[in-house]
N, CA, C and O of each residue as an XYZ file, in Angstrom:
696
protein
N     122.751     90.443    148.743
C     122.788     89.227    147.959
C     121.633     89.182    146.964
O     121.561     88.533    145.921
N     120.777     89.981    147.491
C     119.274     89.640    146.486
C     119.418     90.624    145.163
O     119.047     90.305    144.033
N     120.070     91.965    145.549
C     120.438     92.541    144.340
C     121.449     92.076    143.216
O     121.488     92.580    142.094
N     122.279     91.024    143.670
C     123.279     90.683    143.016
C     122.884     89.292    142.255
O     123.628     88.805    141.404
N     121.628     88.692    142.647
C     121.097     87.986    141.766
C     120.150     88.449    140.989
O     119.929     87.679    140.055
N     119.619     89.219    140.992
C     118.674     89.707    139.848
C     120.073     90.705    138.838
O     120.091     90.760    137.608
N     120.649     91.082    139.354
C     121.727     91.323    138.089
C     122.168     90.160    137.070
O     122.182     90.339    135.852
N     122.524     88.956    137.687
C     122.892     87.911    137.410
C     121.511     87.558    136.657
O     121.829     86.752    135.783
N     120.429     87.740    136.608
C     119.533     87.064    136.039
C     119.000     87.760    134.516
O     118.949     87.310    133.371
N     118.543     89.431    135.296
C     118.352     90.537    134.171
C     119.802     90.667    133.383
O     119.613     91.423    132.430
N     121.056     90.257    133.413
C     121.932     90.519    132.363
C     121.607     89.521    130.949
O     121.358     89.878    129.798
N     121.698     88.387    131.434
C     121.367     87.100    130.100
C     119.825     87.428    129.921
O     119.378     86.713    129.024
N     118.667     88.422    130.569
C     117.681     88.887    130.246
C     117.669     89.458    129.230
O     116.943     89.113    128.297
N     118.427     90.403    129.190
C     118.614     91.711    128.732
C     118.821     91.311    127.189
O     118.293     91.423    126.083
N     119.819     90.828    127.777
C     120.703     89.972    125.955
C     119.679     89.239    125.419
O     119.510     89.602    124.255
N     119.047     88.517    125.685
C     117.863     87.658    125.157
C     116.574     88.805    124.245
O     116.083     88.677    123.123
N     116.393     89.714    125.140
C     115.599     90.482    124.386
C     116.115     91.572    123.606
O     115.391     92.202    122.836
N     117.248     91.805    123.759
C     118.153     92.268    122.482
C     118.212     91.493    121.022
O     117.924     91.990    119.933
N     118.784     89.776    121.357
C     118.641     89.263    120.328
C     117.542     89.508    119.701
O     117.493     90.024    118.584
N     116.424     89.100    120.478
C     114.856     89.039    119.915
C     114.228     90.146    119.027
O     113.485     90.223    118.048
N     114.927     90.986    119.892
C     114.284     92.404    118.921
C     115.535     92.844    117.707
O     115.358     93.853    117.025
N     116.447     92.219    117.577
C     117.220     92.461    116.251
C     116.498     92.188    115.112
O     116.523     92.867    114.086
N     115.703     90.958    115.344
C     115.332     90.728    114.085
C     114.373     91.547    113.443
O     113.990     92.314    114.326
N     113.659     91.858    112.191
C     112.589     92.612    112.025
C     111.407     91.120    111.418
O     111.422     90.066    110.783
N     110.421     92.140    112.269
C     108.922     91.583    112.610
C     108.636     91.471    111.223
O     109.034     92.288    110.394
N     107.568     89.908    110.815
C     107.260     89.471    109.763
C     106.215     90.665    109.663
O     105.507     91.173    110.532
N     106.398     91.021    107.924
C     105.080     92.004    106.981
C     103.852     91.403    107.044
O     103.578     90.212    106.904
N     103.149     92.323    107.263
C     101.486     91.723    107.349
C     101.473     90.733    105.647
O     102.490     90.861    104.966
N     100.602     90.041    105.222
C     100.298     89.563    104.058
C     100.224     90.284    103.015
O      99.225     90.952    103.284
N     100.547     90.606    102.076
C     100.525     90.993    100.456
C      98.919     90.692     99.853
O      98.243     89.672     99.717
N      98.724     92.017     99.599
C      97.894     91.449     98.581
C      97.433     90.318     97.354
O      96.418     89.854     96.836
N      99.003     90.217     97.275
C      99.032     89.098     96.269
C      99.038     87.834     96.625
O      98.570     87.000     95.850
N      99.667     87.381     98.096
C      98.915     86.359     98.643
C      97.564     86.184     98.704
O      96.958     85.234     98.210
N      97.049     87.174     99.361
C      95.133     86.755     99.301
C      94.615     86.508     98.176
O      93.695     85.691     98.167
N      95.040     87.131     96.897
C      95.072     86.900     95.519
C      94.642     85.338     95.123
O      93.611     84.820     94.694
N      96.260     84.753     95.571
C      96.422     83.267     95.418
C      95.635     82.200     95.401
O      95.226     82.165     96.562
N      95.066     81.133     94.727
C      94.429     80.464     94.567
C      94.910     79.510     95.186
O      96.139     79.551     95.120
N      94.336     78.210     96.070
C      94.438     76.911     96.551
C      94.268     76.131     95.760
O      93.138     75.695     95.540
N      95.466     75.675     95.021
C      94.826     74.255     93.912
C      94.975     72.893     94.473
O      95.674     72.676     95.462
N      94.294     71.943     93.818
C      94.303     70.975     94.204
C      95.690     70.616     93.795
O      96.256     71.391     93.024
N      96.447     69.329     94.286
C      97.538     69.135     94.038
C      97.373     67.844     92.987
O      96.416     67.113     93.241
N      98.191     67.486     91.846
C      97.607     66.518     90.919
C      99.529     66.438     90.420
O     100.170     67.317     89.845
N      99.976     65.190     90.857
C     101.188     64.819     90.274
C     101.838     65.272     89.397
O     102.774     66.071     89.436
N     101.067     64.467     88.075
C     101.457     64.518     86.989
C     100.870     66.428     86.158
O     101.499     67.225     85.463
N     100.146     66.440     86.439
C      99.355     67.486     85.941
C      99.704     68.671     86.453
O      99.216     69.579     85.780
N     100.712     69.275     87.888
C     100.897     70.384     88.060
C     102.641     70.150     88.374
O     103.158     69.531     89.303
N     103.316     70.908     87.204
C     104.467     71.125     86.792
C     105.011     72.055     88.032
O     104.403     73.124     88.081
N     105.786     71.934     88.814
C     106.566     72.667     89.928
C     107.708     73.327     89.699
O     108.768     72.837     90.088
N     107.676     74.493     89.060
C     108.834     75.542     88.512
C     109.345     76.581     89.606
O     108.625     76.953     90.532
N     110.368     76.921     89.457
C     110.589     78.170     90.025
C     111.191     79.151     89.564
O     112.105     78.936     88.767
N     110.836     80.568     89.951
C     111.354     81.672     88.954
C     112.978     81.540     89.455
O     113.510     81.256     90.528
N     113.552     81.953     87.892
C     115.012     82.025     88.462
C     115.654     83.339     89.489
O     116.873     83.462     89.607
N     114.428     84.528     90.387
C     115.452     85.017     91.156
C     115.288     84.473     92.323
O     115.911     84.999     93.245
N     114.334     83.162     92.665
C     114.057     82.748     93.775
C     115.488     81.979     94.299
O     116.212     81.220     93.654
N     115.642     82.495     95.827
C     117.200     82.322     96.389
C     116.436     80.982     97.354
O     116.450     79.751     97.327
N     116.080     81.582     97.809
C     115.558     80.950     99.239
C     113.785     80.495     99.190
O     112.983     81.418     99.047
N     113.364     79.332     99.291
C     112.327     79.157     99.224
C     112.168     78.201    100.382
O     113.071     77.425    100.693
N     110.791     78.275    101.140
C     109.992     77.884    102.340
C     109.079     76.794    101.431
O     108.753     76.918    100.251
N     108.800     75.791    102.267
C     107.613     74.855    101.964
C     106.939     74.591    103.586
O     107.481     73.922    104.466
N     105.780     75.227    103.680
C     104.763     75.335    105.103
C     103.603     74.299    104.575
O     102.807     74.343    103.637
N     103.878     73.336    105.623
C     102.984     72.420    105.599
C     101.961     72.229    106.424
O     102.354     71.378    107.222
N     100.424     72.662    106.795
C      99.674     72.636    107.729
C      98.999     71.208    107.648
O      99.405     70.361    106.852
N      98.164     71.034    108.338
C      96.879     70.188    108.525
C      95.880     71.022    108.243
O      95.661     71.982    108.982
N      94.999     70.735    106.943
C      94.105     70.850    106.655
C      92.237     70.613    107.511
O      92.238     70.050    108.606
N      91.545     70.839    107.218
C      90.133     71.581    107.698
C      89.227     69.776    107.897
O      88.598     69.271    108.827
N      89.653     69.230    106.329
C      89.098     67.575    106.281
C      89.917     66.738    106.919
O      91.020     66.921    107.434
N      89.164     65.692    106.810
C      90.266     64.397    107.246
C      91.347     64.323    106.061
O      91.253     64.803    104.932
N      92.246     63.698    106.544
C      93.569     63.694    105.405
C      94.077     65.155    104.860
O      95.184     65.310    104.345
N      93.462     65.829    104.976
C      93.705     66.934    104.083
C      94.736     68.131    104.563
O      94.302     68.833    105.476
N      95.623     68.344    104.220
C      96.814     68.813    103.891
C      96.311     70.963    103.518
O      95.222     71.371    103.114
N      97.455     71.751    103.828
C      97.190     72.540    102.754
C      99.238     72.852    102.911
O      99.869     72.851    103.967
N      99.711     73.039    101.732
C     101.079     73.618    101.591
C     101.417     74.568    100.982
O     100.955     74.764     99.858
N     102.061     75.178    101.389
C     102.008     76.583    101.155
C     103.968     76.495    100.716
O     104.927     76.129    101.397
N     103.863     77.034     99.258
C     105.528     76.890     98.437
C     105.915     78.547     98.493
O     105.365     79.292     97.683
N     106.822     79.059     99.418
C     106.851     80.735     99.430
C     108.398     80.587     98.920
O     108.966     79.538     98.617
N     108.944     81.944     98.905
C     110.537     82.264     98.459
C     110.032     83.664     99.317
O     108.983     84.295     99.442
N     111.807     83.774     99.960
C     111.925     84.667    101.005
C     111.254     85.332    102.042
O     111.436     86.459    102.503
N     110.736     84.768    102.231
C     109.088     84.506    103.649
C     108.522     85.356    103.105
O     109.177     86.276    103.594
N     107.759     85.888    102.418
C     106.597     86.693    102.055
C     105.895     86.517    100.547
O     104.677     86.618    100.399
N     106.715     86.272     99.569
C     106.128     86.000     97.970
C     105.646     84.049     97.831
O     106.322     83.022     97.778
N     104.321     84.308     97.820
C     103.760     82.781     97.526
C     104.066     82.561     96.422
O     104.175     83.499     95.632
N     104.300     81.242     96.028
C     104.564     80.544     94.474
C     103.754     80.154     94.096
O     103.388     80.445     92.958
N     102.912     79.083     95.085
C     101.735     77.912     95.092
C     101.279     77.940     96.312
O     102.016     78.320     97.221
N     100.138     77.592     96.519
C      99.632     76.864     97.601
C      98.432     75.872     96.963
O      97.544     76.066     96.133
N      98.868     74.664     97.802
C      98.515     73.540     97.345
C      97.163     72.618     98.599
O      97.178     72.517     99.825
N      96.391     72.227     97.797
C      95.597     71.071     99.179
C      95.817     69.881     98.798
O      95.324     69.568     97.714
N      96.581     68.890     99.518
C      96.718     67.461     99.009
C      96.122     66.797    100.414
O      95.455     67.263    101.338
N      96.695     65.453    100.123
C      96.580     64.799    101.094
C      97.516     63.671    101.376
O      98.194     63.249    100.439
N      97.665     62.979    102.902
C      98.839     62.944    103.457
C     100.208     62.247    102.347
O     101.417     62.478    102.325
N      99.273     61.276    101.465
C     100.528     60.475    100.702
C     101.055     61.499     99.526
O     102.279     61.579     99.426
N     100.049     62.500     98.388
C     100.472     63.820     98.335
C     100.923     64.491     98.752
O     101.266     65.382     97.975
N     101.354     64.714    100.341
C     101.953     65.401    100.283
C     103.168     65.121    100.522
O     103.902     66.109    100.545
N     103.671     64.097    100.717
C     104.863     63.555    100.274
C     105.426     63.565     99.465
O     106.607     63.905     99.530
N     104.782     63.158     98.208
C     105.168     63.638     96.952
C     105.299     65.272     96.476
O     105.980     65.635     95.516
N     104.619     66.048     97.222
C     105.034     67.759     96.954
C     106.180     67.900     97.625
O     106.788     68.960     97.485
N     106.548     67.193     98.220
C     108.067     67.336     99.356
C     108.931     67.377     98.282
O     109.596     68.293     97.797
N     108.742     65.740     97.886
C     109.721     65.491     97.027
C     110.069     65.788     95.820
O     111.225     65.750     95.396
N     109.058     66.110     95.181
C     108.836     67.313     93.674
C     109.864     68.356     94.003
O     110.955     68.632     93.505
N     109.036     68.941     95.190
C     109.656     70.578     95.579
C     111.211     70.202     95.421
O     111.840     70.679     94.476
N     111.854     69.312     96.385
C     113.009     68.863     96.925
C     113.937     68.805     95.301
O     114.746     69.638     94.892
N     113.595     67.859     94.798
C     114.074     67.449     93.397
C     114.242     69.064     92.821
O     115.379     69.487     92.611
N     113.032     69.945     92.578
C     113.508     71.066     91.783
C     114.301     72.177     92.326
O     114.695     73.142     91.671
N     114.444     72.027     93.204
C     115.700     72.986     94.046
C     116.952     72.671     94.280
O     117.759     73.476     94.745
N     117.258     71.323     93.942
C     118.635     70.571     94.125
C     118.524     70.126     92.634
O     117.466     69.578     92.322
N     119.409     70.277     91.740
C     119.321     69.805     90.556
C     120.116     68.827     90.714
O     120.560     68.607     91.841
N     120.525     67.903     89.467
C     121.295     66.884     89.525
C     122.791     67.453     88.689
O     123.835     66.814     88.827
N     122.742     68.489     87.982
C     123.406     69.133     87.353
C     123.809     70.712     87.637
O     122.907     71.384     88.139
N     125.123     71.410     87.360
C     125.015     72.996     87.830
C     123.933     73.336     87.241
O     123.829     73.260     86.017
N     122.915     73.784     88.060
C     122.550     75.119     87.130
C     122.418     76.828     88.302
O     122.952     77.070     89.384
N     121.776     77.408     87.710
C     121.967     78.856     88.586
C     121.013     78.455     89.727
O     121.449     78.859     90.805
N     120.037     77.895     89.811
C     119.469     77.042     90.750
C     120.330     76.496     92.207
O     120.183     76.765     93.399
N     120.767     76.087     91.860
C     122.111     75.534     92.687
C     122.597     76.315     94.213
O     123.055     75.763     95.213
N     122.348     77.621     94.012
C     122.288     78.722     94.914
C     120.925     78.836     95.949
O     120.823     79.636     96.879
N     120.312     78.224     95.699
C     118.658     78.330     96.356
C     118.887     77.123     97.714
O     119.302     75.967     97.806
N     118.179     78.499     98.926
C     117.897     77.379     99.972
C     116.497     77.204    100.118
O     115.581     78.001     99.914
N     116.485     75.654    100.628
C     115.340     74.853    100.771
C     115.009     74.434    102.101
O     115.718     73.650    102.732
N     113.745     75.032    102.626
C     113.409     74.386    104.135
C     111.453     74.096    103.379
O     110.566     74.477    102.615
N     112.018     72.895    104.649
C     110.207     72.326    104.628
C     109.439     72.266    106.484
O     109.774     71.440    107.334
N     108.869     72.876    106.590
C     108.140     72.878    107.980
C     106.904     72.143    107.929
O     106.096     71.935    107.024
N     106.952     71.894    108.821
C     105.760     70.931    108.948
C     105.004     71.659    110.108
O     105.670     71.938    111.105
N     103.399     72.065    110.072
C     103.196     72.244    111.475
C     102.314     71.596    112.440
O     101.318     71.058    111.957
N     102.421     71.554    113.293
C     101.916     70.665    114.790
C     100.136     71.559    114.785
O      99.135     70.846    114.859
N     100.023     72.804    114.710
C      98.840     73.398    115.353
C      97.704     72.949    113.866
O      97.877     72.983    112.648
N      96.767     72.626    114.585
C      95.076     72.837    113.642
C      95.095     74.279    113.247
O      95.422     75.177    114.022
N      94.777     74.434    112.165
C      93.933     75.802    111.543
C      92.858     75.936    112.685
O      92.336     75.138    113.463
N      92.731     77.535    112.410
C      91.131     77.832    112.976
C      90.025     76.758    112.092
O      90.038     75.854    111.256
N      89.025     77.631    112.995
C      87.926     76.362    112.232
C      87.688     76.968    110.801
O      87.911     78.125    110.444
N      87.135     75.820    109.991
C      87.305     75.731    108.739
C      86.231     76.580    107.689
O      85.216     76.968    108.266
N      86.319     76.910    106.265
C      85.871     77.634    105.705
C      84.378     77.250    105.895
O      84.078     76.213    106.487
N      83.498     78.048    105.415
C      82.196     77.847    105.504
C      81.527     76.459    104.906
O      80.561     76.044    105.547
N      81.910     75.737    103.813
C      81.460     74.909    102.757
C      82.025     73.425    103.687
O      82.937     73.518    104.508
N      81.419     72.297    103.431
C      81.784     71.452    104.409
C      82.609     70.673    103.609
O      82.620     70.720    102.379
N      83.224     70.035    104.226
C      84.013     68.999    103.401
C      85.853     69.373    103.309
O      86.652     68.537    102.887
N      86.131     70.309    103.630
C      87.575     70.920    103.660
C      87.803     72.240    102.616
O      86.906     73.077    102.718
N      88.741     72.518    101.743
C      88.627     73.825    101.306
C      87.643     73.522     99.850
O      87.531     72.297     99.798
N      87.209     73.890     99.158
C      86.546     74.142     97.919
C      86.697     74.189     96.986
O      87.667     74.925     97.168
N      86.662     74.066     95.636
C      87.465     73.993     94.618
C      87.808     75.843     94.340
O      87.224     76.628     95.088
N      88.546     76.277     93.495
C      88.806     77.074     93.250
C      89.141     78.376     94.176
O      89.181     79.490     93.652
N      89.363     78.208     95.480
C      89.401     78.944     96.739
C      90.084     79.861     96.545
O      90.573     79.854     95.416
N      90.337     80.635     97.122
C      91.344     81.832     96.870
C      92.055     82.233     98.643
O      91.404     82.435     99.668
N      93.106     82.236     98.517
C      93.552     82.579    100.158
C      92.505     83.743    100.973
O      92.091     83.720    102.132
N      92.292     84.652     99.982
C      91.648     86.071    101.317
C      90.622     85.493    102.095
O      90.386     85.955    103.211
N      89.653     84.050    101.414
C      89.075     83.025    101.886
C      89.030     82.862    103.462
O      88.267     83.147    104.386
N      90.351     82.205    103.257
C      90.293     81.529    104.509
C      91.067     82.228    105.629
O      91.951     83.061    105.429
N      90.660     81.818    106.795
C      90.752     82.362    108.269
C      92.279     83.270    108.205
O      93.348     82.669    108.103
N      92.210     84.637    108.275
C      93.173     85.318    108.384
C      94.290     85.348    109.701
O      95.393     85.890    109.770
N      93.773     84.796    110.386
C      95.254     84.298    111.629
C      95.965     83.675    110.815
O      97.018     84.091    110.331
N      95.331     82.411    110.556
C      95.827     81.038    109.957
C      96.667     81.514    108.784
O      97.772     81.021    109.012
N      96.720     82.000    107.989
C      97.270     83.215    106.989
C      98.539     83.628    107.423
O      99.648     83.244    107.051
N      98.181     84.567    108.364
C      99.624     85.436    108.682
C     100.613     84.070    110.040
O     101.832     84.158    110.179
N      99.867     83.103    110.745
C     100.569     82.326    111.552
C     101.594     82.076    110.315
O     102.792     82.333    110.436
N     100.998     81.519    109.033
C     102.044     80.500    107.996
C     102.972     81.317    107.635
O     104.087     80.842    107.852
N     102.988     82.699    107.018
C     103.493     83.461    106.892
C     104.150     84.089    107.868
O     104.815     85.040    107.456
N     104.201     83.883    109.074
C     104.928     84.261    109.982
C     106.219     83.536    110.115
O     107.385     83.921    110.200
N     105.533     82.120    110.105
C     106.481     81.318    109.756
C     108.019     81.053    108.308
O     109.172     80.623    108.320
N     107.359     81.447    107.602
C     107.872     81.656    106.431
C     108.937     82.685    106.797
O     110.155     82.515    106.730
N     108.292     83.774    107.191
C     109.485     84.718    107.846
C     110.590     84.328    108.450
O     111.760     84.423    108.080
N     110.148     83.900    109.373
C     111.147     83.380    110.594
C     112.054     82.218    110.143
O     113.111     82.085    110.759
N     111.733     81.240    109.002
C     112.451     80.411    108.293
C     113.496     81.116    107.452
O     114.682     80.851    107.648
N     113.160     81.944    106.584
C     113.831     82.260    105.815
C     115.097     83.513    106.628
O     116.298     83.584    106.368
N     114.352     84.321    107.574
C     115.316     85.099    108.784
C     116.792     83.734    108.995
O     117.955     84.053    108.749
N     116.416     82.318    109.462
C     117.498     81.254    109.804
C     118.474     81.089    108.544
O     119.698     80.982    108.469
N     116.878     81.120    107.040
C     118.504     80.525    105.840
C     119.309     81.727    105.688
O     120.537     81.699    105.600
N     118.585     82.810    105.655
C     119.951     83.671    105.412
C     120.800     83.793    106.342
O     121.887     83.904    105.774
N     120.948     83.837    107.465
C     121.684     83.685    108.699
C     122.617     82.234    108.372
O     123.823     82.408    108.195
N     122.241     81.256    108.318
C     122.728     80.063    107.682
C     123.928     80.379    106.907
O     125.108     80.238    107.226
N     123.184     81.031    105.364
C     123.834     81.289    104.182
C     124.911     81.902    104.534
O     126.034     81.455    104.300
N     124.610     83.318    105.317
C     126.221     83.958    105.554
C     126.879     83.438    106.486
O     127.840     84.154    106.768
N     126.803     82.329    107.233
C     128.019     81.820    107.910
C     128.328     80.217    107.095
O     129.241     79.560    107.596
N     127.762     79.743    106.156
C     128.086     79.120    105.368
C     129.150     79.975    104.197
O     130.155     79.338    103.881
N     129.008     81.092    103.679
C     129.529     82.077    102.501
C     131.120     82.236    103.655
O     132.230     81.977    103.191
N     130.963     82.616    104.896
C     132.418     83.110    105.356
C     132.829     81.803    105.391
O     133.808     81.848    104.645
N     132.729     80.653    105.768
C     133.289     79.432    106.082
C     134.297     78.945    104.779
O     135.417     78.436    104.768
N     133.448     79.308    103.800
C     133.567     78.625    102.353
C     134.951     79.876    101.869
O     135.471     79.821    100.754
């Protein structure tokens, strides 16, 4: 009887870590992320575009280092950053909704094709950059705490792994 439950247990085991390992493991960070600059976020003053081959774009929202303080991170296909932004909490509402607005047009355009996820996350950053007060003006990602880096970007992965999965059982349905 005892062998015939660990069959029963290691089979839906088995399958579980099959699924798991289908997927492929998020790319370490790009150079061109560390590249990336942290801007401050300013309404009116920073125009929110996107290139037209962007399909799929991520919006990673952490808790920032200060009080109130925000950092969001705007990627397309879990690995290419667009922006990353530091606002704060009522900002970043408004980057939601910026973002939101330019990915759903009100009209066709080739746009129209692009998926949109926004995460929000629960965990604190490691502890915070050297300079007190939250991130710094003009920061640059290689900056700051490299877990915290590849966690967001991990994430980004694993989001964008769901829209395309999404997309093609939305594409056969349709």
């Amino acid at each position: 009887m005892v062998n015939l439950n660990l069959s029963i247990v290691s089979l839906p085991l088995c399958a579980v870590i099959a699924a798991c390992g289908a997927r492929p493991l998020p790319p370490p960070v790009s150079p061109k992320v560390l590249e990336a600059k942290v801007e401050v976020w300013k309404r009116d003053a920073t125009p929110l575009t996107l290139p037209a081959a962007v399909r799929r774009m991520q919006l990673i929202v952490t808790p920032g280092w200060a009080k109130d303080e925000h950092v969001a991170w705007l990627i397309s296909n879990g690995s290419d950053v667009l922006r990353v932004f530091r606002c704060t909490s009522l900002e970043r509402a408004e980057l939601i909704d910026i973002a939101t607005r330019a990915t759903f047009s009100t009209s066709e355009t080739p746009l129209d094709h692009i998926s949109f996820s926004v995460l929000g996350s629960i965990n604190k950053p490691p502890p915070p950059p050297p300079d007190p007060g939250g991130i710094p003006q003009g920061l640059v990602v290689s900056k700051l705490p490299k877990i915290y880096v590849q966690r967001v970007f991990d994430a980004a992965w694993n989001l964008n792994a769901e829209q395309v999965r999404i997309d093609a059982t939305a594409a056969v349905a349709h």
